[in-house]
C-alpha positions in Angstrom: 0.0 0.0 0.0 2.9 2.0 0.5 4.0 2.7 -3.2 0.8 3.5 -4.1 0.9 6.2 -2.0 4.3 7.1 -2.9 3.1 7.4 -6.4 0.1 9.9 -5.9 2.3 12.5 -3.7 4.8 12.0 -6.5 2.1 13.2 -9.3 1.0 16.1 -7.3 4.7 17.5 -7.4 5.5 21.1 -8.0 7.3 21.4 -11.4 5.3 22.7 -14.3 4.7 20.6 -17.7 7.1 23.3 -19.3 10.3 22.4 -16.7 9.6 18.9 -17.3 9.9 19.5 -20.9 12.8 21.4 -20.0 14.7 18.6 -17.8 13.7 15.8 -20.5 15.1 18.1 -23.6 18.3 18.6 -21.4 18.5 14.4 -20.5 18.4 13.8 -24.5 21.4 15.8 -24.9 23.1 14.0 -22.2 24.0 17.4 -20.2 22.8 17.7 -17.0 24.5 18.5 -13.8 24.5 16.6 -10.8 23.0 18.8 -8.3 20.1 19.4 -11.0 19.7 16.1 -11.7 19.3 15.4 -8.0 16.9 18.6 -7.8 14.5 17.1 -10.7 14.4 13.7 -9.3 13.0 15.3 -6.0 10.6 17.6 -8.0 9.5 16.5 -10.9 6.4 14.8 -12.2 6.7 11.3 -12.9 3.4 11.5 -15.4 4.7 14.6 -16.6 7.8 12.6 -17.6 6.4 9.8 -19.1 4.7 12.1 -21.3 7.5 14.7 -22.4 9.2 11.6 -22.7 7.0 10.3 -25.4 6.6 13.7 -27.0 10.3 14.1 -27.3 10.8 10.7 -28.5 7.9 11.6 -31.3 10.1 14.6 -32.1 13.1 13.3 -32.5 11.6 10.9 -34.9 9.7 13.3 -37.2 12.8 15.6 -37.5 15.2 12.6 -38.5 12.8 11.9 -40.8 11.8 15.0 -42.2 16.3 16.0 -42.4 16.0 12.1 -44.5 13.9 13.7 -46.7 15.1 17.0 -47.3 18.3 15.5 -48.0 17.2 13.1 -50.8 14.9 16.1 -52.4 18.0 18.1 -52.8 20.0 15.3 -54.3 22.6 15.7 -52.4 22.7 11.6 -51.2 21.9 11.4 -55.0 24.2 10.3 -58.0 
């Protein structure tokens, strides 16, 4: 019963949608201080998370693919 209540306080954390955005973006990169990391683990939103997460991911993806595509347009990966 315990971790289920350790789940609900940690959805009601403080951090806004926008800094979990802002802590994920920073995590892709692979740049992140210690002391912050330790801050965000404290803070954030684990459903906020799991969704910027996603979103990021979904990103990533369509710009990858969209850079594939510009670059076979041009014809520069061409003959």
């Amino acid at each position: 019963m315990k971790a289920g209540e350790d789940l609900k306080q940690a959805a009601v954390r403080p951090l806004s949608f926008v800094q979990t955005m802002r802590a994920v973006a920073w995590s892709f990169f692979g740049v992140r201080r210690g002391a912050d990391y330790e801050k965000d683990v404290a803070q954030l939103n684990p459903v906020h998370v799991i969704i910027a997460g996603i979103a990021g991911a979904v990103l990533f993806v369509l710009v990858l693919v969209m850079l594939v595509q510009w670059v076979i347009g041009s014809g520069i990966a061409g003959t």
